[in-house]
C-alpha positions as CSV (number, residue, x, y, z in Angstrom):
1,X,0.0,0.0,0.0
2,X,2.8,3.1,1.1
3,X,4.7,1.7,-2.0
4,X,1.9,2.2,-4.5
5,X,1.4,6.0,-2.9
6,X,4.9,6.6,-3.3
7,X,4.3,5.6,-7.2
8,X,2.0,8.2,-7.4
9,X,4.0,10.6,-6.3
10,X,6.9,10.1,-8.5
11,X,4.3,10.3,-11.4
12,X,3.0,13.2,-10.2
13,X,6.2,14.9,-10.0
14,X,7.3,13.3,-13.4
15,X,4.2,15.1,-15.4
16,X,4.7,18.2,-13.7
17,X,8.5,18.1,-15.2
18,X,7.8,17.6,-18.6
19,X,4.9,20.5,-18.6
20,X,7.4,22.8,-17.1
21,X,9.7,21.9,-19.6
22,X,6.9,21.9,-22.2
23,X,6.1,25.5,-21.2
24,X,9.2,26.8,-21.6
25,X,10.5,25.5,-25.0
26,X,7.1,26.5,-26.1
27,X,8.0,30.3,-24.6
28,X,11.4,29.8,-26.4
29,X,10.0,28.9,-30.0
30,X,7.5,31.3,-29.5
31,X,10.0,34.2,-28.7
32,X,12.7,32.8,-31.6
33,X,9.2,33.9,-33.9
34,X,8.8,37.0,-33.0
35,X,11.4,38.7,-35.2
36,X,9.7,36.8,-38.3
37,X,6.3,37.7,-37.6
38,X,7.1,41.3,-37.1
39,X,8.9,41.1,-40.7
40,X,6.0,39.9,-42.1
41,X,4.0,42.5,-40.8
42,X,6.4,44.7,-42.2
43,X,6.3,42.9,-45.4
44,X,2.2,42.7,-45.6
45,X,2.2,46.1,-44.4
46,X,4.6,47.1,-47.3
47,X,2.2,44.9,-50.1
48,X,-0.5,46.7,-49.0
49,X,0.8,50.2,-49.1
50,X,2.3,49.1,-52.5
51,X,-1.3,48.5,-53.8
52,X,-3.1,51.2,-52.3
53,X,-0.1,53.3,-54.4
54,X,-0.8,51.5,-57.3
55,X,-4.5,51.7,-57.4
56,X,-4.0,55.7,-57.1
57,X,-1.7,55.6,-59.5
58,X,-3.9,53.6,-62.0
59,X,-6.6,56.0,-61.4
60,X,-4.4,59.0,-62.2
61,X,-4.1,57.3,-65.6
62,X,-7.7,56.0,-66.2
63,X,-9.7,58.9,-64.9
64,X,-8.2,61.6,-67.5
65,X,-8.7,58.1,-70.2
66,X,-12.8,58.1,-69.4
67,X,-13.0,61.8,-69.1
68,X,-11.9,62.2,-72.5
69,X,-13.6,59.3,-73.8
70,X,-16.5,60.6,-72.7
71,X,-16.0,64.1,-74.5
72,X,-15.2,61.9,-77.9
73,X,-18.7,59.9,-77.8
74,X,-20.1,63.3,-77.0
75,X,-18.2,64.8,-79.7
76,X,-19.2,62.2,-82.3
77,X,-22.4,61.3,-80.8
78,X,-24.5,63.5,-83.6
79,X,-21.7,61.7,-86.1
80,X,-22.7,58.4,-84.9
81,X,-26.6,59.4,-85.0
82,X,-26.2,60.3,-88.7
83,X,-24.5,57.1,-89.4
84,X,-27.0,55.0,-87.7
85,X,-29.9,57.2,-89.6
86,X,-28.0,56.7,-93.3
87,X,-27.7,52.6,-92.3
88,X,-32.0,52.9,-91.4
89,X,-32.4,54.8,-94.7
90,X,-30.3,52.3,-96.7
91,X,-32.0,49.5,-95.5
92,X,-35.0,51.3,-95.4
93,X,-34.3,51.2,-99.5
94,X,-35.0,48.4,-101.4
95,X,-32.5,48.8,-104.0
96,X,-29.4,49.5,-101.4
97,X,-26.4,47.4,-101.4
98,X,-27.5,46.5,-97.9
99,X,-30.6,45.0,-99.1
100,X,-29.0,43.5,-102.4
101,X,-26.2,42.0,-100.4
102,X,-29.1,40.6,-97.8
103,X,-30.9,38.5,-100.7
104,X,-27.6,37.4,-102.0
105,X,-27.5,35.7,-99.1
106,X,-30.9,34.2,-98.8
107,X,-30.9,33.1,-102.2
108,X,-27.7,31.2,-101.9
109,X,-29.6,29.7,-98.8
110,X,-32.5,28.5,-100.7
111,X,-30.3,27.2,-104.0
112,X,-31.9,30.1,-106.8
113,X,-30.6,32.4,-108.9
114,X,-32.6,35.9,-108.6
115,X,-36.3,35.3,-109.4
116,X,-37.2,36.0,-113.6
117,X,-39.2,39.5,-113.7
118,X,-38.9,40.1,-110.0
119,X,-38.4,43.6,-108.6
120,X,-36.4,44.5,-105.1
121,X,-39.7,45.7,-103.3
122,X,-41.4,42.5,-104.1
123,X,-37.9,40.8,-102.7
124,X,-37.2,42.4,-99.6
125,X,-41.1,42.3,-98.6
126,X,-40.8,37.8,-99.1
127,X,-37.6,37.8,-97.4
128,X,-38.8,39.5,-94.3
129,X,-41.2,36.9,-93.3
130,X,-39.7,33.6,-95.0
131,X,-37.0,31.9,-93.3
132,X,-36.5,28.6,-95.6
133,X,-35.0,27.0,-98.7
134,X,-38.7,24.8,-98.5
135,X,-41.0,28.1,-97.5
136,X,-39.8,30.0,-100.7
137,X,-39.7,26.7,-102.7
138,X,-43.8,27.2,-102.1
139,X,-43.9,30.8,-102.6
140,X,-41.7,30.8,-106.0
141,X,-44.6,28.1,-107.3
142,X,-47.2,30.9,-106.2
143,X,-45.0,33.2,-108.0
144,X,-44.4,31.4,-111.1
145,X,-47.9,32.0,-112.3
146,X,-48.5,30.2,-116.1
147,X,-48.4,33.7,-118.0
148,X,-45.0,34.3,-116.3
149,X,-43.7,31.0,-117.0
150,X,-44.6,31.8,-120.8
151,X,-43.4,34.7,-120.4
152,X,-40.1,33.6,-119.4
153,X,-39.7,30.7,-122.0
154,X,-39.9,33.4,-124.5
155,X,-37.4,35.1,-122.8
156,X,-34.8,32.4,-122.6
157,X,-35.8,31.7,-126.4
158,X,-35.0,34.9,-127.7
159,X,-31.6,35.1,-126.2
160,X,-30.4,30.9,-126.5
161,X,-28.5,30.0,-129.5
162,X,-30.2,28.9,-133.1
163,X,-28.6,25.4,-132.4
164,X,-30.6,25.0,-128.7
165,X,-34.1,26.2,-130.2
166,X,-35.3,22.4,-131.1
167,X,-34.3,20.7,-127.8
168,X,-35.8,24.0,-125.8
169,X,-39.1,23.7,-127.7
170,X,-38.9,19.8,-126.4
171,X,-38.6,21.0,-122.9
172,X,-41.2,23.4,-123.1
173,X,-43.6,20.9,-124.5
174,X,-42.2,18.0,-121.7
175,X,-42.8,20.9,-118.6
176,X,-46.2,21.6,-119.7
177,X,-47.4,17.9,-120.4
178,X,-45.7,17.7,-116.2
179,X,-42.6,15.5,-117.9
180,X,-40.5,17.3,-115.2
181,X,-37.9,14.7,-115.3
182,X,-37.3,14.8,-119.2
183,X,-37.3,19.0,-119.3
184,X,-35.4,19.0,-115.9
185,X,-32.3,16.6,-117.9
186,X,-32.6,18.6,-120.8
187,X,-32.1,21.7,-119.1
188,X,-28.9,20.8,-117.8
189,X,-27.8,19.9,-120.9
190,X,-28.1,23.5,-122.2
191,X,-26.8,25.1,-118.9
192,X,-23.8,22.4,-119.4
193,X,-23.2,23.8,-122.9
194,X,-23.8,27.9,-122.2
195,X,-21.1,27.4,-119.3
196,X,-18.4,26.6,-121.6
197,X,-18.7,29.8,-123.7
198,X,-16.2,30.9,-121.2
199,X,-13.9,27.8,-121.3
200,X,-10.7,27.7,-123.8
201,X,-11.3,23.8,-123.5
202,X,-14.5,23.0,-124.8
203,X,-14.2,19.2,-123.9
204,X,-13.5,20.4,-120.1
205,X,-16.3,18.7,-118.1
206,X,-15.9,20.5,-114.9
207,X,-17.8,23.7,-114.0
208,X,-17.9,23.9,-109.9
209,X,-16.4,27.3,-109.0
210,X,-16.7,27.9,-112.8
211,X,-16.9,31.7,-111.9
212,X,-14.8,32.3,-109.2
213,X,-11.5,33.7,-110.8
214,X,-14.0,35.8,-112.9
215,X,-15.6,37.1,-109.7
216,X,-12.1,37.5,-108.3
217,X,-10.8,39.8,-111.6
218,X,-14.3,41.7,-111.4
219,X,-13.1,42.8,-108.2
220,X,-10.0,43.9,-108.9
221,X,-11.0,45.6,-112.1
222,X,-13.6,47.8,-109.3
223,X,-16.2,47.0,-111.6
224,X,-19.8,47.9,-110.1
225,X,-20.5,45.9,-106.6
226,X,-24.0,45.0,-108.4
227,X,-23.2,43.0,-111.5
228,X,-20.5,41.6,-109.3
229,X,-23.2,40.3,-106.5
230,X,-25.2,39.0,-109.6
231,X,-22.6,36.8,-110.4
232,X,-22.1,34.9,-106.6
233,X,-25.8,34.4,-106.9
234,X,-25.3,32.4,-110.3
235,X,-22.1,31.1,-109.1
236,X,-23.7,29.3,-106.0
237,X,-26.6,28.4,-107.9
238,X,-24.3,26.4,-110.4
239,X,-22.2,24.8,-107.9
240,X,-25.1,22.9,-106.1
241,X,-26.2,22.0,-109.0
242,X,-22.9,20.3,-110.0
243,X,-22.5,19.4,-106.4
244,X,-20.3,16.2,-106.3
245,X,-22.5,12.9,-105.9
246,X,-21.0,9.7,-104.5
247,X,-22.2,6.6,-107.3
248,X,-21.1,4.1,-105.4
249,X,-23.5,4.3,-102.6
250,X,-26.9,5.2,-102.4
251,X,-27.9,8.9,-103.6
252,X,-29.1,11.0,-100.7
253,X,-30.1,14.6,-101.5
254,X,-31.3,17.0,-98.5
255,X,-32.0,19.8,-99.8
256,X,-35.5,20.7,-100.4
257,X,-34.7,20.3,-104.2
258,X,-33.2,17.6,-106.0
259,X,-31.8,18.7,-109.6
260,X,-28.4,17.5,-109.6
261,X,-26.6,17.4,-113.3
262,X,-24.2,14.9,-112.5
263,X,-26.5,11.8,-111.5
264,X,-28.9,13.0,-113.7
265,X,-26.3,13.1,-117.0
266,X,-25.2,9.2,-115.4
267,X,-28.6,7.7,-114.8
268,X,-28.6,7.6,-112.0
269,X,-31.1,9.5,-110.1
270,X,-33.5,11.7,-112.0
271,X,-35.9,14.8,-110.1
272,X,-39.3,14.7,-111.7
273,X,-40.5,17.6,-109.5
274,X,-41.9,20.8,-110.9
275,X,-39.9,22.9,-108.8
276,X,-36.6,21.9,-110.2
277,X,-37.6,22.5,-113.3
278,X,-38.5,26.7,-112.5
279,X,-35.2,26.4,-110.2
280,X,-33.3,25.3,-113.4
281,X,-35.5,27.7,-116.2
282,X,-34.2,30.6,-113.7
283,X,-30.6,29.5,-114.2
284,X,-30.8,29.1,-117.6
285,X,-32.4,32.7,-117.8
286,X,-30.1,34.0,-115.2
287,X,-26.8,32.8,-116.9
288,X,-27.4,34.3,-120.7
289,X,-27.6,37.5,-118.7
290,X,-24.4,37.1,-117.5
291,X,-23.0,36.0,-120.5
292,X,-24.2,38.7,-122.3
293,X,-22.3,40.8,-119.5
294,X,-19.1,38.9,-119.5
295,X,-18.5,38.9,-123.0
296,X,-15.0,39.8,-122.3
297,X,-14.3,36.7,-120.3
298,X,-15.5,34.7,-123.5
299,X,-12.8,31.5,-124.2
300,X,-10.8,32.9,-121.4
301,X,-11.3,30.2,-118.2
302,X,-9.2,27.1,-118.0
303,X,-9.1,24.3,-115.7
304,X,-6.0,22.5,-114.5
305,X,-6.0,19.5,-112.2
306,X,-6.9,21.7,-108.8
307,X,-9.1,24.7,-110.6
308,X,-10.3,27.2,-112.9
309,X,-8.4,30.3,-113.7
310,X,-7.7,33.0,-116.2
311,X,-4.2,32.1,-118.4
312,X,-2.6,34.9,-119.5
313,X,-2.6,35.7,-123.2
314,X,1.0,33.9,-124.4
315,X,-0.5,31.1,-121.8
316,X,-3.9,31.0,-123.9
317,X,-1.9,30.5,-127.1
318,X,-0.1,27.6,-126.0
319,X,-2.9,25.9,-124.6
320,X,-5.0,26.2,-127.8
321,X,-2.6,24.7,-129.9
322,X,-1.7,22.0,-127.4
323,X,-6.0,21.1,-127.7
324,X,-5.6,21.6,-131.7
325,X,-2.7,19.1,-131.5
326,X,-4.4,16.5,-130.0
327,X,-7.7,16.9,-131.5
328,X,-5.5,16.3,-135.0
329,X,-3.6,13.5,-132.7
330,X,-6.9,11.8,-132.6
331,X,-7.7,12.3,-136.4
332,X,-5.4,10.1,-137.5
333,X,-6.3,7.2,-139.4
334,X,-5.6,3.6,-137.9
335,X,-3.5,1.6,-139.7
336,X,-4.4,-2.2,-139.9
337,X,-1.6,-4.7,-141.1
338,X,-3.4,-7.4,-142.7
């Protein structure tokens, strides 16, 4: 019993040791930090100070900056008014580039060339409420009234060559007796043919982007931003309908309409739809307008393996006679040995 007290004790006075000791090295640490944590008051008193400095600074700078940005917008606020009243009155305007540059767009959207005997009021009036290629699909067969389709298969007569008149009277006899399909690969055929009035090559099958070193030299010729937008309507039109088909699966088509020369020319899918056939009749009417513009650009275009372009006038020569000397290659008689 006295020599379990007596174990007590010595715990007792064991504990108390190590707190005293615990105590004071705590004390010590604690003091060997003091010189650190005043520094880094000093320090965060320092980053503060610096910012506070900066953030006058900064303002010293900015406020002048605002102040006189705020006298230029007053300053050119009545400029700015007058601009924003002269875009309102432009597109307020039919006729403006604005507008024109507008149904450029929307008619590249809903695969046409710019509607036969249509005026810009008439335009800008269906393009405010119709919103797709299917919507003025509908409205161009409203449109397309039987007098105005006669009216515009005399127009295209009177301006297609003498050696087109026979197959066009076909078509116009195959549209009106609803053969869409037969007038729709006719057609075609003729755009196929008036494209190459601008080609050097003749037997040059290819006519995607047909237009686009034409557009390109319109531009830097500065020639009027009109006849230029008429020819990216045209252009567009054309390249959807020589868009590339894969033959070797099965033809899918999603656009609303389904001309397409080159599984057409190849049998292989056919688009007896009216539609098409007023889609294509536009074209045709559309390009001998633009033939009749480009008249300069006649035999000019020629196609190596990546595109068309425009050969300069030594390169023209060469080419021609390089096509004359293989069209005589081909003359040749074949000899037999018997």
């Amino acid at each position: 019993m006295g020599e379990n007290n007596e174990n007590r004790k010595l715990q007792v006075l064991d504990k108390e040791k190590y707190n005293n000791n615990y105590s004071a090295n705590l004390v010590q640490v604690l003091d060997s930090l003091k010189p650190l944590m005043s520094q880094m008051a000093v320090i965060q008193g320092n980053i503060v100070k610096s910012l506070q400095l900066f953030v006058k600074e900064l303002m010293k700078t900015i406020v002048p900056l605002v102040d006189s940005m705020t006298l230029q917008i007053e300053k050119y606020s009545a400029y700015f008014k007058e601009l924003a009243d002269a875009y309102e009155k432009a597109y307020q305007n039919p006729d403006s580039l604005i507008n024109w540059w507008n149904y450029s767009k929307k008619l590249s959207n809903y695969l046409w060339t710019v509607p036969f005997d249509i005026d810009s009021t008439k335009l800008k009036k269906v393009f405010a409420h119709i919103n797709s290629e299917k919507e003025f699909d509908n409205y161009m067969q409203r449109y397309f009234t039987t007098n105005k389709i006669n009216k515009l298969f005399d127009s295209i007569d009177s301006k297609l060559p003498r050696k087109h008149r026979n197959m066009f009277n076909q078509i116009k006899k195959a549209f009106f007796s609803k053969s869409y399909s037969l007038a729709n690969v006719g057609i075609m055929a003729i755009i196929d043919e008036l494209c190459s009035y601008f080609l050097i090559d003749k037997g040059c099958s290819g006519r995607q982007d047909l237009f686009k070193p034409i557009i390109e030299d319109l531009h830097i010729r500065k020639v009027n931003i009109f006849n230029i937008l008429d020819v990216m309507i045209l252009s567009e039109n054309l390249n959807v309908i020589y868009e590339n088909i894969e033959f070797n699966e099965s033809i899918k088509i999603s656009t609303h309409k389904k001309a397409r020369r080159n599984p057409s020319q190849h049998g292989r899918s056919f688009s007896n739809r009216k539609i098409d056939t007023l889609m294509l009749l536009n074209t045709m009417f559309n390009l001998l307008i633009v033939q009749e513009e480009l008249k300069f650009y006649k035999n000019k275009l020629y196609k190596n393996k990546k595109s068309f372009y425009i050969p300069s006038s030594a390169d023209r020569k060469i080419i021609k006679d390089k096509i004359k000397e293989n069209i005589n290659s081909k003359k040749e008689p074949v000899e037999i040995n018997m």
